[in-house]
Residue frames as qw, qx, qy, qz and C-alpha x, y, z in Angstrom:
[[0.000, 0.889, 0.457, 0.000, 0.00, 0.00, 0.00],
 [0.401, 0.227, -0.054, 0.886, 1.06, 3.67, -0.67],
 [0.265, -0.744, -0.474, 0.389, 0.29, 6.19, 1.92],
 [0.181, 0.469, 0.195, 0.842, -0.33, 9.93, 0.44],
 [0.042, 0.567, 0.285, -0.772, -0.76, 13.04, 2.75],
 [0.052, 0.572, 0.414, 0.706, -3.67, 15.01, 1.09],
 [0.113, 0.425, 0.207, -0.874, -5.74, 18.24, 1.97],
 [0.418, 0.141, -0.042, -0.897, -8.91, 19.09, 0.42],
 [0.867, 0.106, 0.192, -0.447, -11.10, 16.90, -1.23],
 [0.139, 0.509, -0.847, -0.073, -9.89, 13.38, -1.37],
 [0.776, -0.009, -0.484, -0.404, -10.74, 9.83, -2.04],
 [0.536, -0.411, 0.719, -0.164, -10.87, 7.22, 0.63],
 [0.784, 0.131, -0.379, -0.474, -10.74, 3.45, -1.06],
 [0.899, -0.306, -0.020, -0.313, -10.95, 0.02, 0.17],
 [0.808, 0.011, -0.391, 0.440, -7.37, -0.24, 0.55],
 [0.054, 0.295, -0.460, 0.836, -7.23, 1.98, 3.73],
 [0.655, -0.534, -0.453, -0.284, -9.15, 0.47, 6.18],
 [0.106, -0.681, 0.379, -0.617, -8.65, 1.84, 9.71],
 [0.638, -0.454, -0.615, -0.096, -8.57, -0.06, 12.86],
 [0.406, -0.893, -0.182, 0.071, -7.87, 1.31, 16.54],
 [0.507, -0.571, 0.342, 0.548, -3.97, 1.97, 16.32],
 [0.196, -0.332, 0.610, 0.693, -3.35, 1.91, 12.63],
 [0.567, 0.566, -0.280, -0.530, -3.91, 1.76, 8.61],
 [0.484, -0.124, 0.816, 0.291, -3.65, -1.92, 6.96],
 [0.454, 0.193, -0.529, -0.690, -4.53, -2.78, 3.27],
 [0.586, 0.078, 0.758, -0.274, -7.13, -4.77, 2.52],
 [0.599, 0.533, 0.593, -0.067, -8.61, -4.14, -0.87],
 [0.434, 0.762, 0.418, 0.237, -9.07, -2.13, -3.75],
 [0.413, -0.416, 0.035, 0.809, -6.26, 0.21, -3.97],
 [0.194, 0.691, 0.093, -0.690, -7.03, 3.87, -6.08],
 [0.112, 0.502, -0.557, -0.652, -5.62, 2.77, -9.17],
 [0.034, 0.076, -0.959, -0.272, -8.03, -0.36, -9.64],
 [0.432, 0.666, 0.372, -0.481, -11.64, 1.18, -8.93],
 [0.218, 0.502, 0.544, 0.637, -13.22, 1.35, -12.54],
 [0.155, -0.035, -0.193, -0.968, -13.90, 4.44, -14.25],
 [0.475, -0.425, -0.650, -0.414, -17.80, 2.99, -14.26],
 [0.555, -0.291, -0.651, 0.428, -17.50, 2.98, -10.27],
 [0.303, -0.227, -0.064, 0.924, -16.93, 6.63, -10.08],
 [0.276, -0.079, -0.337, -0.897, -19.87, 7.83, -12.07],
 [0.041, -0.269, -0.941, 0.199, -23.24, 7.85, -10.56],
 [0.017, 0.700, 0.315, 0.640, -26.22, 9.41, -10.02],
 [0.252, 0.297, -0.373, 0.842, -25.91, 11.80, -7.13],
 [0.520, -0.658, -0.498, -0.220, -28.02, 11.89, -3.59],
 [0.166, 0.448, -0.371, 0.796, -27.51, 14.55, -1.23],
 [0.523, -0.641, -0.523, 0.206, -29.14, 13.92, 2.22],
 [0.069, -0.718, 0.007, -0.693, -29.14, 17.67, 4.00],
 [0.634, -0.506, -0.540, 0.225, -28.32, 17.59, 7.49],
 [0.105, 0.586, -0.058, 0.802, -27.33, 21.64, 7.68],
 [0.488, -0.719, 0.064, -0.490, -29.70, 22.82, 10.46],
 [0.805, -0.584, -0.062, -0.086, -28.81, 19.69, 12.90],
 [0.817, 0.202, -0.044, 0.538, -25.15, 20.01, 12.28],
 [0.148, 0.644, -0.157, 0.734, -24.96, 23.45, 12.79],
 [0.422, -0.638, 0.318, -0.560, -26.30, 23.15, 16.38],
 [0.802, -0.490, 0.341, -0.036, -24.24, 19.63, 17.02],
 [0.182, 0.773, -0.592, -0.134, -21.23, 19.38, 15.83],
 [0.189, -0.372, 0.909, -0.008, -21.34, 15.38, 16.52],
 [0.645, 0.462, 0.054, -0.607, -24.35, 15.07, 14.18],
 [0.068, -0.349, 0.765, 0.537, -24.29, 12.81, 11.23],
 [0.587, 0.168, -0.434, -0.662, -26.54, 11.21, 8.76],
 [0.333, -0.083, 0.860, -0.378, -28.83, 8.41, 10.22],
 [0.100, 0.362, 0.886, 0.272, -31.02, 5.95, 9.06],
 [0.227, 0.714, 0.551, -0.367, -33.82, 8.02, 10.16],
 [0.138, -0.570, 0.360, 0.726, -32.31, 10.53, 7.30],
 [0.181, -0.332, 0.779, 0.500, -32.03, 8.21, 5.20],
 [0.014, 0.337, 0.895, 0.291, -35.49, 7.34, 5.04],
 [0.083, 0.790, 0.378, -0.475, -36.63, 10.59, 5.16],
 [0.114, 0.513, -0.495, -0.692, -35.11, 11.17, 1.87],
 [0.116, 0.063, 0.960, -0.245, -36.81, 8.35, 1.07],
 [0.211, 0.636, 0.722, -0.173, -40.15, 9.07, 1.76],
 [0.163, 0.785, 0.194, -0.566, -39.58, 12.58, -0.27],
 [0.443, 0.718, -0.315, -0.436, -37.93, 11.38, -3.36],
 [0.889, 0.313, -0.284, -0.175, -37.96, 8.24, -3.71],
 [0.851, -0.448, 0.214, 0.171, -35.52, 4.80, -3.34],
 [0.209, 0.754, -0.508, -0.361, -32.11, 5.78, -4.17],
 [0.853, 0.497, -0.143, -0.070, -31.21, 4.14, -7.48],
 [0.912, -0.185, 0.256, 0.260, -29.16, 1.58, -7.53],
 [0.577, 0.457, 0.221, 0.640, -25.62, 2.70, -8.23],
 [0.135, -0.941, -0.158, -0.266, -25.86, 5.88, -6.46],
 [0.468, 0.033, -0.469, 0.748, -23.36, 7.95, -4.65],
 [0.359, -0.879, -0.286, -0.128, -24.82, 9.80, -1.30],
 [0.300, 0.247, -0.308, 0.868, -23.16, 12.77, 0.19],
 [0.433, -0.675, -0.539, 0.259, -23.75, 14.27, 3.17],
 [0.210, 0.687, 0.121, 0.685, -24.73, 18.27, 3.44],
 [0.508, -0.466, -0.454, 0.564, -23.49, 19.40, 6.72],
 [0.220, 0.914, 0.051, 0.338, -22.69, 22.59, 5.31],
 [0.645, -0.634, 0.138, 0.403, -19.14, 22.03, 6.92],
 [0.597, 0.386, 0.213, 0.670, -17.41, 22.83, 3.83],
 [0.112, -0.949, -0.154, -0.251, -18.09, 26.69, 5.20],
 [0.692, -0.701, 0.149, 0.085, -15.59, 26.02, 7.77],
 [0.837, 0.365, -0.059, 0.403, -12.74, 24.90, 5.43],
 [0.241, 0.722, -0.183, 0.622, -10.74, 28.17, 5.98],
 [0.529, -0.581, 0.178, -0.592, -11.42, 28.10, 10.05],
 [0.163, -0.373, 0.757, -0.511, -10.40, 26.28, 12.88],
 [0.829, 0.119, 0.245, -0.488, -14.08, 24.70, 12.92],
 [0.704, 0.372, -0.507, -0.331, -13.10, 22.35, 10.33],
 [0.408, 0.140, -0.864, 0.259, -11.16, 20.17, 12.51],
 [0.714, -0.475, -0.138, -0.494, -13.35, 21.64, 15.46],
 [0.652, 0.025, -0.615, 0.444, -10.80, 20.52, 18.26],
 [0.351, -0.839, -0.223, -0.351, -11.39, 20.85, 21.69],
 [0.299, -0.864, 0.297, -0.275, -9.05, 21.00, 24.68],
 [0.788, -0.176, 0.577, 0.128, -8.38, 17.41, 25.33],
 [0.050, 0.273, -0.790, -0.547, -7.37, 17.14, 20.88],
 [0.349, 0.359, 0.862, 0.076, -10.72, 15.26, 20.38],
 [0.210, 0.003, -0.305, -0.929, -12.38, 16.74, 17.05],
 [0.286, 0.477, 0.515, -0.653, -15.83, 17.64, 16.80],
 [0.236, 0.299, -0.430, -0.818, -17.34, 17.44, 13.04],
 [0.856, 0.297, 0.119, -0.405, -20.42, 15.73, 11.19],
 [0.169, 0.258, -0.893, -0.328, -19.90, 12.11, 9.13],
 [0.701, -0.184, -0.470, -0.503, -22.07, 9.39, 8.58],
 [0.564, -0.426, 0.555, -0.439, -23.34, 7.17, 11.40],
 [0.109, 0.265, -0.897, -0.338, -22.88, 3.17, 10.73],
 [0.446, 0.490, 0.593, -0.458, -26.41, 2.68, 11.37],
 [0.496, 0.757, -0.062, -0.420, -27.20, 4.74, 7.98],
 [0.017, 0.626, -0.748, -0.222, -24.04, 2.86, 6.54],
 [0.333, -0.042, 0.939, -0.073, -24.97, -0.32, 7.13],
 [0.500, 0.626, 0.437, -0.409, -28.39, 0.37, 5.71],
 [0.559, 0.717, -0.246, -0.336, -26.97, 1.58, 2.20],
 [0.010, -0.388, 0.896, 0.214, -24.53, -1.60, 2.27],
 [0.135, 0.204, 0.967, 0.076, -27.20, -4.29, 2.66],
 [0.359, 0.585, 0.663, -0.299, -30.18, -2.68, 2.06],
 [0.574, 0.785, 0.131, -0.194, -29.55, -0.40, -1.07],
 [0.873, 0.026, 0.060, 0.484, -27.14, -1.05, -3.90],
 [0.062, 0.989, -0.136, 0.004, -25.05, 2.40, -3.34],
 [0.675, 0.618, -0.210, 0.345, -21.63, 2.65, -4.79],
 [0.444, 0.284, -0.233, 0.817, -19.54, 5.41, -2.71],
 [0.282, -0.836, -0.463, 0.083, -20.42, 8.19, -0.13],
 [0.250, 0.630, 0.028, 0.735, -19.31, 11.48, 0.39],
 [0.423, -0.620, -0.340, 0.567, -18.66, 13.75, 3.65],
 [0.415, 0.833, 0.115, 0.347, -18.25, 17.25, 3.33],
 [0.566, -0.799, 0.178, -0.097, -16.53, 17.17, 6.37],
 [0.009, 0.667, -0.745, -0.028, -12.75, 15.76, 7.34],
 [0.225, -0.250, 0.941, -0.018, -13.91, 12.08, 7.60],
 [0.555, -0.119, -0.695, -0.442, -16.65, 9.57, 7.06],
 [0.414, -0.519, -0.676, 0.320, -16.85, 8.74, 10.46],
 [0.257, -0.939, -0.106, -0.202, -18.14, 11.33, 12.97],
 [0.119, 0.730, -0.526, 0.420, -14.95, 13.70, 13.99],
 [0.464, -0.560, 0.551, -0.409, -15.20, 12.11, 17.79],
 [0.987, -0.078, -0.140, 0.003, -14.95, 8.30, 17.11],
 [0.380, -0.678, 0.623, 0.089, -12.36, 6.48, 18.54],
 [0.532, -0.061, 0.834, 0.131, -12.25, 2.99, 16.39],
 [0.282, 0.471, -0.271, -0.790, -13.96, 4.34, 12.81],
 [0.617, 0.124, 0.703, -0.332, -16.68, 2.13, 12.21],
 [0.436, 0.772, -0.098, -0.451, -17.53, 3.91, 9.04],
 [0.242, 0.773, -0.534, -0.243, -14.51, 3.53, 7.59],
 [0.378, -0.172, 0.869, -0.269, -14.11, -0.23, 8.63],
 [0.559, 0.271, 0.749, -0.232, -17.00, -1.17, 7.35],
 [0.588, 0.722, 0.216, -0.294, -17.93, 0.73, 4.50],
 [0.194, 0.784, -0.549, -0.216, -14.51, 0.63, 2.80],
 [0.061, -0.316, 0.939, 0.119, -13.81, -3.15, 3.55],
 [0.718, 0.288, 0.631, -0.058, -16.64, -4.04, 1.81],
 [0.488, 0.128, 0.505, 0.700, -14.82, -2.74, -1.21],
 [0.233, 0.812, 0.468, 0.260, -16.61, 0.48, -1.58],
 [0.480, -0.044, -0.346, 0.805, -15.26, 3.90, -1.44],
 [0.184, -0.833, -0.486, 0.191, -15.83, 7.28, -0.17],
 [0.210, 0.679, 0.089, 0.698, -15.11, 11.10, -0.75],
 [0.392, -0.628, -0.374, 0.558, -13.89, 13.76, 2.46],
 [0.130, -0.380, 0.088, 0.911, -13.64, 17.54, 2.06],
 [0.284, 0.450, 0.680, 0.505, -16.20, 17.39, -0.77],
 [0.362, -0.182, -0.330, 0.853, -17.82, 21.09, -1.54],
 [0.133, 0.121, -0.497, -0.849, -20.51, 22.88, -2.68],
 [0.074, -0.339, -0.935, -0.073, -23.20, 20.45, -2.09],
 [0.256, 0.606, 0.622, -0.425, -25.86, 23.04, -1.35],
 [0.059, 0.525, -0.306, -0.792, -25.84, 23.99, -4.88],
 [0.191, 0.197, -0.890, -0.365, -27.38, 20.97, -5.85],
 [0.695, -0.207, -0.269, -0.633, -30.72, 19.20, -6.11],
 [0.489, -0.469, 0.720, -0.149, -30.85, 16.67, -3.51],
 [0.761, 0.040, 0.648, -0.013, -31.72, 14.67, -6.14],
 [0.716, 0.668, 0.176, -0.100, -31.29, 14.51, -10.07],
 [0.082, 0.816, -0.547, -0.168, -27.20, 15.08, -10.65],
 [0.957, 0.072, -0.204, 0.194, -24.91, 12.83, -12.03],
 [0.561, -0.807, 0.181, 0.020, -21.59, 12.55, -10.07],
 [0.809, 0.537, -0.173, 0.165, -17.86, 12.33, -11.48],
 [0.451, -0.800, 0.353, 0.181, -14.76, 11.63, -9.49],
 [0.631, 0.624, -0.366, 0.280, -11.85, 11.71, -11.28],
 [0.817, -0.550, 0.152, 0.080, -9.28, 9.76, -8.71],
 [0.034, -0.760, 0.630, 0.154, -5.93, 9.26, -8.47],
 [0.896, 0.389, -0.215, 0.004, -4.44, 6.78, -10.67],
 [0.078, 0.630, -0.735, 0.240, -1.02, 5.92, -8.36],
 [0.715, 0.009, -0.697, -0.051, -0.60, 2.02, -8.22],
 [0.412, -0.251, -0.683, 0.549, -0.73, 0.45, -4.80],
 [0.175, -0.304, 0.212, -0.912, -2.72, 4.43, -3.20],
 [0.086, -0.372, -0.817, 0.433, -4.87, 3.78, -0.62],
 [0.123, 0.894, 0.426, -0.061, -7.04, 6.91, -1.73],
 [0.512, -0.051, 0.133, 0.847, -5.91, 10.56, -2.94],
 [0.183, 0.462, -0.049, -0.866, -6.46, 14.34, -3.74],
 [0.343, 0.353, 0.841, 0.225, -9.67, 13.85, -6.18],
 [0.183, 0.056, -0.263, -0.946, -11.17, 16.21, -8.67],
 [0.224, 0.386, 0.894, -0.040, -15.18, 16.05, -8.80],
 [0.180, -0.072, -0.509, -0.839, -17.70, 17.17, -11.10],
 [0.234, 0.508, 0.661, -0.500, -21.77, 17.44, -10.53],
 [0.008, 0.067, 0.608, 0.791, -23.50, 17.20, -14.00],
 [0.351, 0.367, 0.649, -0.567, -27.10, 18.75, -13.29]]
């Protein structure tokens, strides 16, 4: 496995699976995700308001099927992102959102809602706009664990999302191509 320091928006993929002390490969390193993988149709789950007044918020089943009941089951093939509206913060201390003790403080997905789009719909990838997939304060990144080592990946720092329908884009990530990468600085695209 090759380990790359990034900053902004960046792929996670199913070779970088976390556990409590460290980073092992397991899977699907950056350069062997098909182009087809990467292209989807975009779902944006909106979790602004409760994020803004709890930083340790994230996208839950109940979310999930409140998006759901207002536009339908997401289509198979689908990448979901998650609108915290943390991307505001990028520039700002908030982003990391550290408190006294070092423990950050930001929105990601819960593994409730995870789990649900692994076995119960056939979704591709997810998306954070935040610094992880897991909520900032885990200790043991369930998220990441789970949803990566089932060979799927995921998107951090991602931006912009309230510019977008929560439903009807199509989604393009244009990854890094470095053999052996566990994930990397990623260019995306939102075709509406």
């Amino acid at each position: 496995m090759v380990s790359i320091i990034f900053d902004g928006t960046s792929s996670n993929t199913p070779a970088l699976t976390w556990t409590r002390h460290c980073i092992r490969s397991n899977g699907v390193s950056a350069d062997r995700i098909s182009p087809e993988a990467l292209i989807g149709p975009l779902v944006i789950v909106d979790i602004r308001q409760r994020a803004g007044a709890d930083s340790d918020s994230g996208v839950t089943l109940e979310d999930l099927k409140s998006w759901e009941s207002h536009h339908g089951r997401i289509a198979s093939g689908a990448i979901v992102a998650m609108n915290s509206g943390w991307d505001a913060h990028v520039r700002t201390a908030k982003f990391r959102n550290s408190d006294d003790d070092g423990h950050l403080h930001f929105p990601g997905f819960h593994i409730e809602a995870a789990e649900f789009l692994l076995t119960e719909r056939e979704v591709v990838g997810i998306a954070v706009d935040s610094l992880s997939l897991d909520v900032g304060s885990t200790k043991d990144f369930p998220v990441h664990t789970r949803w990566l080592g089932s060979n799927r990946w995921g998107l951090e720092c991602i931006a912009n999302l309230a510019e977008l329908p929560p439903q009807g884009a199509t989604i393009i990530v244009g990854g890094p191509k470095i053999a052996g990468a566990s994930g990397g600085p990623s260019r995306v695209f939102a075709l509406v």
